[in-house]
Each structure stands twice: as structure tokens, then as C-alpha cells.
N, CA and C atoms of all chains as a GROMACS GRO file, in nm:
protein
  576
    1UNK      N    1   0.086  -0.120   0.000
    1UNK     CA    2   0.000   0.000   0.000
    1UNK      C    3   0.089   0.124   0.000
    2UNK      N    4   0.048   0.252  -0.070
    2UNK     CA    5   0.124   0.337  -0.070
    2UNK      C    6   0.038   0.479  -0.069
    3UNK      N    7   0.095   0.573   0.004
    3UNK     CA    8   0.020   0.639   0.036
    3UNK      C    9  -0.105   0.704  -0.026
    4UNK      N   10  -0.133   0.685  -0.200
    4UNK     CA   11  -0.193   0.729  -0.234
    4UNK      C   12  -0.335   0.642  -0.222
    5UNK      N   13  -0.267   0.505  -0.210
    5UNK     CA   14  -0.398   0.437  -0.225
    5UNK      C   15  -0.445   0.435  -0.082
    6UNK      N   16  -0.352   0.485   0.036
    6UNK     CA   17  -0.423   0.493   0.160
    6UNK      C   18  -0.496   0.607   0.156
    7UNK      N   19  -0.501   0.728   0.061
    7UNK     CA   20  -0.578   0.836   0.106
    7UNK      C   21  -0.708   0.768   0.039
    8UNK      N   22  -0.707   0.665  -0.087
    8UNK     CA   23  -0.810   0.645  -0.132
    8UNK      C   24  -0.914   0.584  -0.075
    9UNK      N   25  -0.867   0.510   0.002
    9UNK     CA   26  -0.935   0.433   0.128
    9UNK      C   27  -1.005   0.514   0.190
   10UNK      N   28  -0.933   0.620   0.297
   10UNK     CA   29  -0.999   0.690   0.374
   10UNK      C   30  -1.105   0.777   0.304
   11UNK      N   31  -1.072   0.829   0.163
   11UNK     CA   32  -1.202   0.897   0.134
   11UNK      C   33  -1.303   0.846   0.062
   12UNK      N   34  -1.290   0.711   0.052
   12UNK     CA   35  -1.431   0.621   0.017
   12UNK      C   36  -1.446   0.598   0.158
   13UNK      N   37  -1.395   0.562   0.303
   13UNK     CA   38  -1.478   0.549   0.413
   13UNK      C   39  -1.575   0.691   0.480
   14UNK      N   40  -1.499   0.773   0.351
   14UNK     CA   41  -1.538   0.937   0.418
   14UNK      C   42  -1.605   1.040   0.320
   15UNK      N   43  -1.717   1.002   0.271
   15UNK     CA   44  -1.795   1.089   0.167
   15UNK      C   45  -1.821   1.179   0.198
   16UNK      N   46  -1.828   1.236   0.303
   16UNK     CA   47  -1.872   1.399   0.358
   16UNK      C   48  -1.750   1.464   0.340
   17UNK      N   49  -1.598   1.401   0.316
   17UNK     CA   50  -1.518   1.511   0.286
   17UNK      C   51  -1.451   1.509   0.172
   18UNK      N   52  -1.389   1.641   0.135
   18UNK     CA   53  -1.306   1.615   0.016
   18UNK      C   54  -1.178   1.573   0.006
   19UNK      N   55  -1.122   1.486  -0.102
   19UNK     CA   56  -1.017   1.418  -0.122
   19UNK      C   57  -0.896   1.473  -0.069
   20UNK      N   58  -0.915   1.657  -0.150
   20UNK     CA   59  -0.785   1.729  -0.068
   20UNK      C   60  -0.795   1.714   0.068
   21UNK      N   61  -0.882   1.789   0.123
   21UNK     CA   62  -0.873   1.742   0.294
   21UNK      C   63  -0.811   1.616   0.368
   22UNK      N   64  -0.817   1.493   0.259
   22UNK     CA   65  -0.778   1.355   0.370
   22UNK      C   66  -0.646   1.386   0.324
   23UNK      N   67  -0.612   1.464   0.180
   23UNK     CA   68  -0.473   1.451   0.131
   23UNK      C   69  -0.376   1.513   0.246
   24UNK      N   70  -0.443   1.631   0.287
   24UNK     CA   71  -0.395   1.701   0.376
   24UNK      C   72  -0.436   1.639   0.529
   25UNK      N   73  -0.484   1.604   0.574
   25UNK     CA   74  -0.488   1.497   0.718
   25UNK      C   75  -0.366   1.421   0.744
   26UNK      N   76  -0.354   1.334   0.624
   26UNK     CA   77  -0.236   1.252   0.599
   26UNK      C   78  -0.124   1.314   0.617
   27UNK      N   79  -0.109   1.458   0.542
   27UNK     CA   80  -0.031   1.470   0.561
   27UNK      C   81   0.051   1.547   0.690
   28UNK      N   82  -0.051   1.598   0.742
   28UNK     CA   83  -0.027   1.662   0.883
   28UNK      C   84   0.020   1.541   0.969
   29UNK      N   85  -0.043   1.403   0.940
   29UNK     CA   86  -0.055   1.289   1.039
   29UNK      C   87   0.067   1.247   1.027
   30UNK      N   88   0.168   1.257   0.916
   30UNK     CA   89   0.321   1.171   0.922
   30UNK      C   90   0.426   1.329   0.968
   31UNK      N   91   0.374   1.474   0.913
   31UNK     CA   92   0.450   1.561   0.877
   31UNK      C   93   0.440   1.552   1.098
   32UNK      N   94   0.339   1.591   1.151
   32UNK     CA   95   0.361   1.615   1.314
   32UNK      C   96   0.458   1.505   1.330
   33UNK      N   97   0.452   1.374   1.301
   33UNK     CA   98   0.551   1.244   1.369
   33UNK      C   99   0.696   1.304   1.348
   34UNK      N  100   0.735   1.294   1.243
   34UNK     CA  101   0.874   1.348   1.175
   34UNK      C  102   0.899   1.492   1.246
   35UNK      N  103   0.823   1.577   1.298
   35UNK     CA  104   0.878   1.687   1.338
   35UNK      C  105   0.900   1.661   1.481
   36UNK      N  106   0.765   1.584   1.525
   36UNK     CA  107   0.818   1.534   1.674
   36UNK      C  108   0.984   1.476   1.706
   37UNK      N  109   0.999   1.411   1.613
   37UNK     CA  110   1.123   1.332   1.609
   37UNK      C  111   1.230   1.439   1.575
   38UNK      N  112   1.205   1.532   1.444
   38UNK     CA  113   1.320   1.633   1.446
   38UNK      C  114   1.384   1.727   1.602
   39UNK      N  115   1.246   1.711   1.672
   39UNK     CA  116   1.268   1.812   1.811
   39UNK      C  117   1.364   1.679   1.925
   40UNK      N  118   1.393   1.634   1.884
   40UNK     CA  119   1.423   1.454   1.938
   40UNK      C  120   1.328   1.409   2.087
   41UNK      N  121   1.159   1.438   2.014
   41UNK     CA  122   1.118   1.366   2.110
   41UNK      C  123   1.068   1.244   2.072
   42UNK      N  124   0.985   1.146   2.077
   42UNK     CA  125   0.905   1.083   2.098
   42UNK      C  126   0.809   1.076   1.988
   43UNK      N  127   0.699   0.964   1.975
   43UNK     CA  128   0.590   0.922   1.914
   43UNK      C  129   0.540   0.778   1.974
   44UNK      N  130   0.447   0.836   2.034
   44UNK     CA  131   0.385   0.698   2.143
   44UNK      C  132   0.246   0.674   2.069
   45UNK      N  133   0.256   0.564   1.998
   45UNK     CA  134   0.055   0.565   1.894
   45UNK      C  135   0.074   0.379   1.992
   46UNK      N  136  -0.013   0.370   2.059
   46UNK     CA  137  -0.068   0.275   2.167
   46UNK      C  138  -0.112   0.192   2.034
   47UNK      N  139  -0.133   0.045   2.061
   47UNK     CA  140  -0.157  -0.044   1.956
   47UNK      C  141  -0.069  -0.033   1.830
   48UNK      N  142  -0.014   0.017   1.796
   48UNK     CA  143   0.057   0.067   1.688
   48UNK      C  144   0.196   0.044   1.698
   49UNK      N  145   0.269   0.162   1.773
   49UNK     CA  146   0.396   0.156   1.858
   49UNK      C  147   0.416   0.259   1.844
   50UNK      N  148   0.611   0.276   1.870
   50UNK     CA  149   0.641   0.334   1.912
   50UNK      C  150   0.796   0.422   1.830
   51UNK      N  151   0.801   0.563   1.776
   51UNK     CA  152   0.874   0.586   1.736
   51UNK      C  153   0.972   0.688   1.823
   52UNK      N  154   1.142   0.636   1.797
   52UNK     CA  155   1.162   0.719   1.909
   52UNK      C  156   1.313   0.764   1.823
   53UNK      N  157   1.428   0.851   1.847
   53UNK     CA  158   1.566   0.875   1.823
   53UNK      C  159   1.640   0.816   1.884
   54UNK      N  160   1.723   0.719   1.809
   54UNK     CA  161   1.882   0.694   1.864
   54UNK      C  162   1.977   0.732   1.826
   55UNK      N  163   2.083   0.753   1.907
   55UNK     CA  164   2.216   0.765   1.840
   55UNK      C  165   2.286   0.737   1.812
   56UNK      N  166   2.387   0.748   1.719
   56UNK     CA  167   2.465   0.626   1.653
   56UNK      C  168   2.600   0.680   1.674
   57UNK      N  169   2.705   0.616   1.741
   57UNK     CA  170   2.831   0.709   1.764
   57UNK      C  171   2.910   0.670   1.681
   58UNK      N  172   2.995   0.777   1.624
   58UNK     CA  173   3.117   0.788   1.546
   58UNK      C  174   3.208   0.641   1.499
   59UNK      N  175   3.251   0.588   1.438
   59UNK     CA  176   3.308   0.472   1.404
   59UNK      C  177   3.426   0.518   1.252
   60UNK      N  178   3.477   0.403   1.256
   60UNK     CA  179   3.609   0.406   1.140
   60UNK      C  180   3.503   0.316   1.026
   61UNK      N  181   3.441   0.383   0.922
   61UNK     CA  182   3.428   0.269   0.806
   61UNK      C  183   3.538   0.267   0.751
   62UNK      N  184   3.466   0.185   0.629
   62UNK     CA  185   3.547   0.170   0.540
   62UNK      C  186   3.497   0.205   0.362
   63UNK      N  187   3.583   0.250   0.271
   63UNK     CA  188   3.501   0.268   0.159
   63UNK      C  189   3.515   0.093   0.093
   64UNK      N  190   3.370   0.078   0.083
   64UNK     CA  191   3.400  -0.054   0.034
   64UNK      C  192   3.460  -0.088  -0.116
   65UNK      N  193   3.487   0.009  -0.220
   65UNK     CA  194   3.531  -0.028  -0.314
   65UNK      C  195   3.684  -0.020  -0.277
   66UNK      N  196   3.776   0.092  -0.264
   66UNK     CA  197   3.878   0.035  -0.222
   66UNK      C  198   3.909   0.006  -0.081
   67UNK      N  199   3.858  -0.066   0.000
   67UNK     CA  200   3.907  -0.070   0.138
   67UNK      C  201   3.987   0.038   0.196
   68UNK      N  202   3.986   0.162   0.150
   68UNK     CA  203   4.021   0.267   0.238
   68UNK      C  204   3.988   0.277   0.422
   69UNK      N  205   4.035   0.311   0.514
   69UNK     CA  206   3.926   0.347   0.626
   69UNK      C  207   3.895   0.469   0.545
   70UNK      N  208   3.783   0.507   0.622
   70UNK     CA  209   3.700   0.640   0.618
   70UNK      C  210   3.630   0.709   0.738
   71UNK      N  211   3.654   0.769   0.790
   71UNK     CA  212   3.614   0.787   0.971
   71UNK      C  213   3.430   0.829   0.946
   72UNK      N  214   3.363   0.752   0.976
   72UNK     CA  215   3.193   0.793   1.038
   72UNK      C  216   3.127   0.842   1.115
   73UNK      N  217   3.120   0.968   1.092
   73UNK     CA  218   3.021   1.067   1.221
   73UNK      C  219   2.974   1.017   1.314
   74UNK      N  220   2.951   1.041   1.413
   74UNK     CA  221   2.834   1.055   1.543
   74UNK      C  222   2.688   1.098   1.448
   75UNK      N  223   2.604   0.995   1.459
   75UNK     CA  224   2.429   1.051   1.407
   75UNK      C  225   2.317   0.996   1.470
   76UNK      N  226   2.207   1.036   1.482
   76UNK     CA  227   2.072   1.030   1.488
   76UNK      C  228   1.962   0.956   1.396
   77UNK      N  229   1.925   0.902   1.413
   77UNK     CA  230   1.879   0.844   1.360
   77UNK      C  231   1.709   0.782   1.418
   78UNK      N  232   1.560   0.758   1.294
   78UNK     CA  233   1.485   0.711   1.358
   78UNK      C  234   1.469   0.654   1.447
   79UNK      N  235   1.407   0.542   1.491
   79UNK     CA  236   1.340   0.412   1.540
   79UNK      C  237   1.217   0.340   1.507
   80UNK      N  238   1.160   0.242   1.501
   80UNK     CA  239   1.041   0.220   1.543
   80UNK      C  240   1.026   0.083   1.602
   81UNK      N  241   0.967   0.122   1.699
   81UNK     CA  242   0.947  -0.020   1.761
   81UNK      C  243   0.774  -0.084   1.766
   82UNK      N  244   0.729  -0.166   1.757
   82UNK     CA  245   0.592  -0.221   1.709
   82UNK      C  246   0.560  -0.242   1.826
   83UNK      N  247   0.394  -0.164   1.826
   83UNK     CA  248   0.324  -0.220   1.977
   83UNK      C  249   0.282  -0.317   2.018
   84UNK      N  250   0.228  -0.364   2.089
   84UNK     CA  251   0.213  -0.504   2.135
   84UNK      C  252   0.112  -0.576   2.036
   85UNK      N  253  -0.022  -0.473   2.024
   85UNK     CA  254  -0.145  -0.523   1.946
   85UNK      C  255  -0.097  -0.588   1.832
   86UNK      N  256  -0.033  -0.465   1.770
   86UNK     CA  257   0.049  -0.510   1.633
   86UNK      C  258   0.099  -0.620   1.631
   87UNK      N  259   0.202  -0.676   1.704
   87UNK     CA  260   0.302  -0.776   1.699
   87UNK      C  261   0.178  -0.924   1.733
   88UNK      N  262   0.097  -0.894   1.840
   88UNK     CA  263   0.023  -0.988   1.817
   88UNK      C  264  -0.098  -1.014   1.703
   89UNK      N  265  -0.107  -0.909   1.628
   89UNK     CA  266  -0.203  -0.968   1.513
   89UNK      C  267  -0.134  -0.989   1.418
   90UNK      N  268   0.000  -0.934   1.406
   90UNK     CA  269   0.068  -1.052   1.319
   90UNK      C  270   0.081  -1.173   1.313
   91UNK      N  271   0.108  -1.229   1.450
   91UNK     CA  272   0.127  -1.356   1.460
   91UNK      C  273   0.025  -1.425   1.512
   92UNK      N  274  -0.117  -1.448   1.482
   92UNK     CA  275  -0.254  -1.544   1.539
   92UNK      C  276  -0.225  -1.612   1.436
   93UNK      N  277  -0.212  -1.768   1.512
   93UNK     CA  278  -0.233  -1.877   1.473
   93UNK      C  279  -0.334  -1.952   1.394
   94UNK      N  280   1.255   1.983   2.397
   94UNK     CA  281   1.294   1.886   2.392
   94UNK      C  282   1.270   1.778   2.435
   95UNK      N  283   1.231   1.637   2.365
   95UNK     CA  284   1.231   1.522   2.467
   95UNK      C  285   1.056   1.476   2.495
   96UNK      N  286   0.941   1.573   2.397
   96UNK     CA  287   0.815   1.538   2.411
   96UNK      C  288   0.781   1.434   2.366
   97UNK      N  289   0.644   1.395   2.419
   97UNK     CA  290   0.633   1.268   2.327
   97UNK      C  291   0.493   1.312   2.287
   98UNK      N  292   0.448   1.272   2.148
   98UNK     CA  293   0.365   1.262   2.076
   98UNK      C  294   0.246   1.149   2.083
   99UNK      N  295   0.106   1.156   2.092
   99UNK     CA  296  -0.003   1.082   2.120
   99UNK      C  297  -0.078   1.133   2.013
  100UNK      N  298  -0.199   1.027   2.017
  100UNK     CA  299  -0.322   1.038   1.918
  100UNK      C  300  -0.380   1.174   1.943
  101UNK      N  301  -0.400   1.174   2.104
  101UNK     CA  302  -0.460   1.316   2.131
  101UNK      C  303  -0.400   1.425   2.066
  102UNK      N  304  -0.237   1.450   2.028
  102UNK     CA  305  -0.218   1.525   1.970
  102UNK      C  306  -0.218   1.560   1.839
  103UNK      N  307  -0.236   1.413   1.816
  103UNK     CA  308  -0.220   1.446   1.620
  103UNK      C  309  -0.377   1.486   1.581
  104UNK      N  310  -0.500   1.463   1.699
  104UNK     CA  311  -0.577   1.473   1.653
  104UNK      C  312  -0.633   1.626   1.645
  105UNK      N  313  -0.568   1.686   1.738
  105UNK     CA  314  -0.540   1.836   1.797
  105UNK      C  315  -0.513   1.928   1.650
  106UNK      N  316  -0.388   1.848   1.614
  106UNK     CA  317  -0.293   1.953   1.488
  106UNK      C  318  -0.374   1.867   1.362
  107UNK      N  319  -0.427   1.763   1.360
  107UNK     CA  320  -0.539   1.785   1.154
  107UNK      C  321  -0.674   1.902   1.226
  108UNK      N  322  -0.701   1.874   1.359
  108UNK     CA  323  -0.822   1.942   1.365
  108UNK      C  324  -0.776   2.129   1.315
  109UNK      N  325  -0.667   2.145   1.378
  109UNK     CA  326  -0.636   2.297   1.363
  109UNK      C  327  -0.635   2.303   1.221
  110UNK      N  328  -0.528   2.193   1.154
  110UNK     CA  329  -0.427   2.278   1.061
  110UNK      C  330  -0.576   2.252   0.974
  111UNK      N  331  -0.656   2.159   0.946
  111UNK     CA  332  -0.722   2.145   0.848
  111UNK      C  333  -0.866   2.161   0.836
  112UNK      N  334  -0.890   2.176   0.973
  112UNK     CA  335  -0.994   2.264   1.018
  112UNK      C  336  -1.092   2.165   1.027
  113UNK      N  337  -1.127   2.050   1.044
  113UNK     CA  338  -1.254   1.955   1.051
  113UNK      C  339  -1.267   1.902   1.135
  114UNK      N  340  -1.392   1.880   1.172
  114UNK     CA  341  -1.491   1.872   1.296
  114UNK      C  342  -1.358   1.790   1.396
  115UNK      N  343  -1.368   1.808   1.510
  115UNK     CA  344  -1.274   1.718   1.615
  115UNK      C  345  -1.318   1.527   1.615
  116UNK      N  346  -1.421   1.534   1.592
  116UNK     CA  347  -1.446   1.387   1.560
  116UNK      C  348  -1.408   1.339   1.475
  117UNK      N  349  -1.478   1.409   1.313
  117UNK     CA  350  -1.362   1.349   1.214
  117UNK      C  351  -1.224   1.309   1.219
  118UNK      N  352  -1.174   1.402   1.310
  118UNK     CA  353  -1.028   1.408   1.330
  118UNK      C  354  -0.981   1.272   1.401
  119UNK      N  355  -1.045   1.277   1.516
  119UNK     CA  356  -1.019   1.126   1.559
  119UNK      C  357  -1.021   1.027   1.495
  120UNK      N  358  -1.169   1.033   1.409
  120UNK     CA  359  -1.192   0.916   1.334
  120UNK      C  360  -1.102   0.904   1.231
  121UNK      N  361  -1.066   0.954   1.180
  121UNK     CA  362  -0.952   1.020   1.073
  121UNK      C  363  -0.800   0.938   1.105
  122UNK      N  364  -0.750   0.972   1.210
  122UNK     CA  365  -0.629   0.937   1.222
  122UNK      C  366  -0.652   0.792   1.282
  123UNK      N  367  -0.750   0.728   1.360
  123UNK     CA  368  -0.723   0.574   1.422
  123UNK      C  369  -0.805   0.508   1.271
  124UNK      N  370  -0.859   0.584   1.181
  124UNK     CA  371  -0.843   0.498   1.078
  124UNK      C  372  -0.713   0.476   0.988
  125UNK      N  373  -0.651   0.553   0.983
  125UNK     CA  374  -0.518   0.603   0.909
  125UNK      C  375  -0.449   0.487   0.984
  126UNK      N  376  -0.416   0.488   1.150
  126UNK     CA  377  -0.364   0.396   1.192
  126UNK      C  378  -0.384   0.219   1.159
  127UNK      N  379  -0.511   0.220   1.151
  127UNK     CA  380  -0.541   0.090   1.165
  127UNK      C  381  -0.574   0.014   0.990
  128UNK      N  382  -0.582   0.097   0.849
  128UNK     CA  383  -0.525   0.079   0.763
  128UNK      C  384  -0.410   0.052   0.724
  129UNK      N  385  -0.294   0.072   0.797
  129UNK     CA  386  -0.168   0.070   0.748
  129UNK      C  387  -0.150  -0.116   0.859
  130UNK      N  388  -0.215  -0.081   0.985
  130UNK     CA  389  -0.182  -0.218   1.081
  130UNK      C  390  -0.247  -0.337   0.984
  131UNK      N  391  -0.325  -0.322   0.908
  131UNK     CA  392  -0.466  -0.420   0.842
  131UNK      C  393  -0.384  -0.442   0.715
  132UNK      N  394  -0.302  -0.345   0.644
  132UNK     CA  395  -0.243  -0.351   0.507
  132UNK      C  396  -0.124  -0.435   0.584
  133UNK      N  397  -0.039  -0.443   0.657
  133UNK     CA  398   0.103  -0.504   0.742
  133UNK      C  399   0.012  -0.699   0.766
  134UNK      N  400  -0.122  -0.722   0.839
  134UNK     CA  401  -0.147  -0.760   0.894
  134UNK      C  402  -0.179  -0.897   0.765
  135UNK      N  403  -0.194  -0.841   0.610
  135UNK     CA  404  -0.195  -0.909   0.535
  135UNK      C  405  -0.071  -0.970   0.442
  136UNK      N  406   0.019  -0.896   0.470
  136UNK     CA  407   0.170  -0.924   0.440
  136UNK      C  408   0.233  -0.786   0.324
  137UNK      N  409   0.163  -0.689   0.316
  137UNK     CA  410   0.198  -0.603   0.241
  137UNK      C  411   0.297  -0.485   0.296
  138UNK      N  412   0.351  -0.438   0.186
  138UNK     CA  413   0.441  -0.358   0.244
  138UNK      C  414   0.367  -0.264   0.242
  139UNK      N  415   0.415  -0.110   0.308
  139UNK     CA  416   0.320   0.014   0.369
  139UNK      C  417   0.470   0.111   0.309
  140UNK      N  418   0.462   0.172   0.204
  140UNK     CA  419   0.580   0.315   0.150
  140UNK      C  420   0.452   0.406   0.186
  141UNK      N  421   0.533   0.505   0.229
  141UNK     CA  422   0.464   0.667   0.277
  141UNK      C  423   0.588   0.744   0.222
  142UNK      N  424   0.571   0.802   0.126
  142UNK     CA  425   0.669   0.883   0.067
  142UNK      C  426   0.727   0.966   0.164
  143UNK      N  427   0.826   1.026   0.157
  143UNK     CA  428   0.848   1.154   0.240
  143UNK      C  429   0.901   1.132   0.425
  144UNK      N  430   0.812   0.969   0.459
  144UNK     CA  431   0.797   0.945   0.614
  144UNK      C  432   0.880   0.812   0.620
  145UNK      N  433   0.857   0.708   0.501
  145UNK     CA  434   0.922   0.553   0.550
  145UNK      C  435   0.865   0.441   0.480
  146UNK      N  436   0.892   0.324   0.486
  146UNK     CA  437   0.836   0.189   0.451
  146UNK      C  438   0.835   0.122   0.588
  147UNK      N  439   0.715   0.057   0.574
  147UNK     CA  440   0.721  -0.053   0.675
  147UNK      C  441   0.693  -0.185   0.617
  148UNK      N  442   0.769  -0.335   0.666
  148UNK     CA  443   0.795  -0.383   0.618
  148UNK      C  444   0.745  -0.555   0.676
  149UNK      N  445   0.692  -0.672   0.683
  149UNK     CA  446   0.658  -0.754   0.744
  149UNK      C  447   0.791  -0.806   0.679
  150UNK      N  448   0.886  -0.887   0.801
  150UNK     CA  449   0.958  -0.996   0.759
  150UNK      C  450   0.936  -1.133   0.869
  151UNK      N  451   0.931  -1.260   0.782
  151UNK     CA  452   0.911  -1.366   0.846
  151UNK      C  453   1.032  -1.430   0.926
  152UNK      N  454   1.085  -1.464   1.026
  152UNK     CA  455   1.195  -1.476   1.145
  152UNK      C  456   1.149  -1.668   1.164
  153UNK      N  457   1.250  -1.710   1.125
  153UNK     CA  458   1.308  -1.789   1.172
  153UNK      C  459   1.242  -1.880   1.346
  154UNK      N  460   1.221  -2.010   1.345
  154UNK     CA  461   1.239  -2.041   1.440
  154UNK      C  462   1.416  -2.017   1.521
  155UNK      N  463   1.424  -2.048   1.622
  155UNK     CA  464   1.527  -2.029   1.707
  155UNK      C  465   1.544  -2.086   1.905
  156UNK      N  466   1.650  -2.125   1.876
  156UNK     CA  467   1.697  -2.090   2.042
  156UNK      C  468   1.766  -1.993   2.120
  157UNK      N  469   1.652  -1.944   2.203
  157UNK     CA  470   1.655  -1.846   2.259
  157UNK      C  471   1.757  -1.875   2.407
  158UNK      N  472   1.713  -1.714   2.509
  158UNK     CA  473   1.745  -1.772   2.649
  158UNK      C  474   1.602  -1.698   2.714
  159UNK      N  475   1.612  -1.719   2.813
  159UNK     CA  476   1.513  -1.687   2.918
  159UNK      C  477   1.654  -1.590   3.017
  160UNK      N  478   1.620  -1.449   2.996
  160UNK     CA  479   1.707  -1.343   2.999
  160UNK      C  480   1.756  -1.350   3.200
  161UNK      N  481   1.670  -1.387   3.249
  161UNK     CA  482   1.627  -1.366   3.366
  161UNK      C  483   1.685  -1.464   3.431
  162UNK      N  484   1.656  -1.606   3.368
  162UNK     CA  485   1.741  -1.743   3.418
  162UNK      C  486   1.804  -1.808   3.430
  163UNK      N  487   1.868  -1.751   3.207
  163UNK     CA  488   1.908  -1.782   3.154
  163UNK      C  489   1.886  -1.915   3.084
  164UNK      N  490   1.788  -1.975   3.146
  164UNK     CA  491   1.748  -2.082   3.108
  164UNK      C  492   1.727  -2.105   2.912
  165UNK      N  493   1.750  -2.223   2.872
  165UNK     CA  494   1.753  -2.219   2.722
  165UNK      C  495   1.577  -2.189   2.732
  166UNK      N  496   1.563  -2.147   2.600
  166UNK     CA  497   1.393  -2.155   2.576
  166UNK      C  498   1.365  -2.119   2.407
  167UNK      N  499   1.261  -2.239   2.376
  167UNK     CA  500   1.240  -2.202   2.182
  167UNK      C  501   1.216  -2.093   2.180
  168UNK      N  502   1.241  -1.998   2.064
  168UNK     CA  503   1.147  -1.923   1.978
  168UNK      C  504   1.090  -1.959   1.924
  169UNK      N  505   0.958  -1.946   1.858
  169UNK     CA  506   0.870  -2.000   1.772
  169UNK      C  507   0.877  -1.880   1.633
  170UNK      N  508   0.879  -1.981   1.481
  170UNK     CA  509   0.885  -1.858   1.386
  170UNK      C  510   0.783  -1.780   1.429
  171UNK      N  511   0.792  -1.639   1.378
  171UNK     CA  512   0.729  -1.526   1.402
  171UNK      C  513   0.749  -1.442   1.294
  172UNK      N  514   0.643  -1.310   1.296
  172UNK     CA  515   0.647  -1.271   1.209
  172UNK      C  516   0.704  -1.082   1.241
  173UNK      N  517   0.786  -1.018   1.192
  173UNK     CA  518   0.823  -0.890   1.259
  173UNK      C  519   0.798  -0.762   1.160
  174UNK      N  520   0.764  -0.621   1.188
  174UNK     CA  521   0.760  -0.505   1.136
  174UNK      C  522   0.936  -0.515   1.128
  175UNK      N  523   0.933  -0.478   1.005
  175UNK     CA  524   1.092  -0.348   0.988
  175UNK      C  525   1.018  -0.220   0.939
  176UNK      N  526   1.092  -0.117   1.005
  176UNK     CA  527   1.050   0.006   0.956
  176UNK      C  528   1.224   0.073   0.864
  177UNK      N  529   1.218   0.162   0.754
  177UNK     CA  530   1.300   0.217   0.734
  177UNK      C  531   1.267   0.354   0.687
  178UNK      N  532   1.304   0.439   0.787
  178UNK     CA  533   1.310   0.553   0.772
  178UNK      C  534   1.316   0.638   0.624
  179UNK      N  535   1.256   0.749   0.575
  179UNK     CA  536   1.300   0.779   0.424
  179UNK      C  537   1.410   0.880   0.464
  180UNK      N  538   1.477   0.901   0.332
  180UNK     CA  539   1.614   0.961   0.326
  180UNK      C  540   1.533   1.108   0.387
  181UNK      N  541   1.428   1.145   0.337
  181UNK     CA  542   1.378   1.256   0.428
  181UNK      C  543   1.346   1.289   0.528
  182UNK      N  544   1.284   1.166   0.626
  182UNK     CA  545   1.299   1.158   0.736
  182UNK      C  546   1.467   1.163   0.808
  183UNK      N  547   1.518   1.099   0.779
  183UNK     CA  548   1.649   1.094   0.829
  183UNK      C  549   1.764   1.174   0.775
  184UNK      N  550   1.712   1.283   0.764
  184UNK     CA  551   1.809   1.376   0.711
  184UNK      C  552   1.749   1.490   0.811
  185UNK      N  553   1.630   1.488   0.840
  185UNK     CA  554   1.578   1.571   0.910
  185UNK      C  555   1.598   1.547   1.068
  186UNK      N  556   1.561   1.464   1.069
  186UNK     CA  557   1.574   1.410   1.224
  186UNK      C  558   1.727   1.443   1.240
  187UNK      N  559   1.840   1.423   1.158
  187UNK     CA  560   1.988   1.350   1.153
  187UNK      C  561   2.019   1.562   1.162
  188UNK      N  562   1.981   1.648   1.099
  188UNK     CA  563   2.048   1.794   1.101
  188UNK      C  564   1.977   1.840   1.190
  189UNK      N  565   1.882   1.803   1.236
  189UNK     CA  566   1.839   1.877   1.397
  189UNK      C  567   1.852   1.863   1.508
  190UNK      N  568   1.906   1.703   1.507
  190UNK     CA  569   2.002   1.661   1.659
  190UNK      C  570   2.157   1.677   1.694
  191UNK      N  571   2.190   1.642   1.512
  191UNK     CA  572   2.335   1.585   1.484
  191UNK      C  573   2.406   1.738   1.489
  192UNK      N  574   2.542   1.783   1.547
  192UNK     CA  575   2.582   1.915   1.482
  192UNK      C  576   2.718   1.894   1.453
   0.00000   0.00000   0.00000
């Protein structure tokens, strides 16, 4: 599924509104997560899970075509971890 | 710094930014939620341009431990979310923490 066909969804469950509107719901609904996370807080959606920032400290790569080292920043980076509901309706037997 | 984000709030910021009824809004986003859990729940992948992919991968039976006892104990195959961040997400998140 990709986002377009998820707005399509929601606005056949939603005939009282217009298409732009869910276009724009959607997009407020991922654009708040991602900004939450830019401020490095949090995203707690219960049944769902849980998105949070880690950090990734500095390391020696390497360039893999010529095996050079190459020294690797200190970064930030997403998370997501799956809520419980989730993880269990994946897996019913 | 350091907030954390809930339904109550996302339902707060479509109601503002987009102006529709506060119910819609609810209804709005735990449907949004539970489309993407229902699209995962059938084995499909979930791309959101701009935000990420999420991803069902199938895991292996295994031997585990029992963390606590240490005791050996099975895993049973299972099935797991991967999420991967989009280069836009993580460029954003990555220049507003990282300096």
C-alpha cells in the first residue's frame, strides 16, 4: 500500500469530505511524527507503537570499493518499535 | 525537547491545521492507523513517501534464552515489522540533533 492508495481508502470510508482534505490529514498525520522526532522527542501511537531517536556514535568505516578506512560521524537516527497489538495480530495462529 | 507525541495530539494539529470537525479528526487518524496495521497484517508492504516503509519480515524459528534465568527456551517462527526511515525523514531528524 502506498500512500496514495491509503488516502483512497480513507475517502471512500469518508464521503462527507473532500479528497484534498484527507490529502492534507495525511499529511499533517506523518509531517507532526517526523517533526516530533526532528525536536528529538518521541511518538507513542498505543496499539501501533512506538517511534523514538537513537544515536549512533562515530566509528572508522570503510570505503568498500577500495578498502580505504574512512572515519563515520556521530548521528541520529529514527526508530520504530511495534506495539504489542500489532506484533500480536501478526502472529494469530 | 524530549516530548512525546499521542493520538490526542495528532488529533489536535489535523483538527487545527485542516480545520474539521474534532471527531472526524479522531476518526480520521485511528483509521489512518489501523489501515496501514490491516495492510502489514496481510503481508503487504506500507511506502509513505516523504515518512518511510514498513515492512513484514518472516523470522526464523530459534533458540533463545530466558534473559532472567538464563534458562535455554524455543522461539517459535514469528512474524516482525521493519521500519525504514526515508532519506527525508532521516536527514531531518539527523540535522536537527546531529551538529
Amino acid at each position: 500500500m502506498i500512500k496514495s492508495e491509503l488516502i483512497a481508502k480513507l475517502a471512500a470510508e469518508n464521503p462527507h469530505l473532500t479528497q484534498r482534505d484527507i490529502e492534507r490529514v495525511v499529511g499533517v498525520i506523518f509531517g507532526r511524527m517526523t517533526d516530533s522526532l526532528a525536536k528529538g522527542g518521541r511518538v507513542e501511537l498505543r496499539g501501533f507503537g512506538a517511534f523514538s531517536v537513537r544515536s549512533r556514535p562515530s566509528r572508522a568505516g570503510r570505503n568498500p570499493r577500495t578498502g580505504e578506512p574512512v572515519p563515520v560521524k556521530a548521528k541520529h537516527v529514527p526508530f520504530f518499535k511495534s506495539g504489542k497489538e500489532l506484533r500480536e495480530r501478526l502472529n494469530v495462529d | 525537547m524530549g516530548e512525546t507525541l499521542t493520538r490526542a495530539d495528532l488529533c489536535e494539529a489535523v483538527h487545527e491545521e485542516v480545520g474539521l470537525s474534532r471527531q472526524d479528526c479522531a476518526g480520521l487518524v485511528e483509521r489512518t492507523l489501523e489501515l496501514v496495521i490491516s495492510a502489514l497484517e496481510d503481508g503487504q508492504q506500507v511506502k509513505l513517501s516523504g515518512f518511510g516503509v514498513f515492512q513484514v519480515r518472516a523470522k526464523r524459528a530459534r533458540m533463545g534464552r530466558n534473559p532472567k534465568t538464563g534458562e535455554p527456551a524455543a522461539i517459535e517462527p514469528r512474524r516482525v515489522i521493519s521500519f525504514r526511515a526515508s532519506q527525508v525523514m532521516k536527514a531531518s531528524v539527523d540535522s536537527a540533533l546531529s551538529k
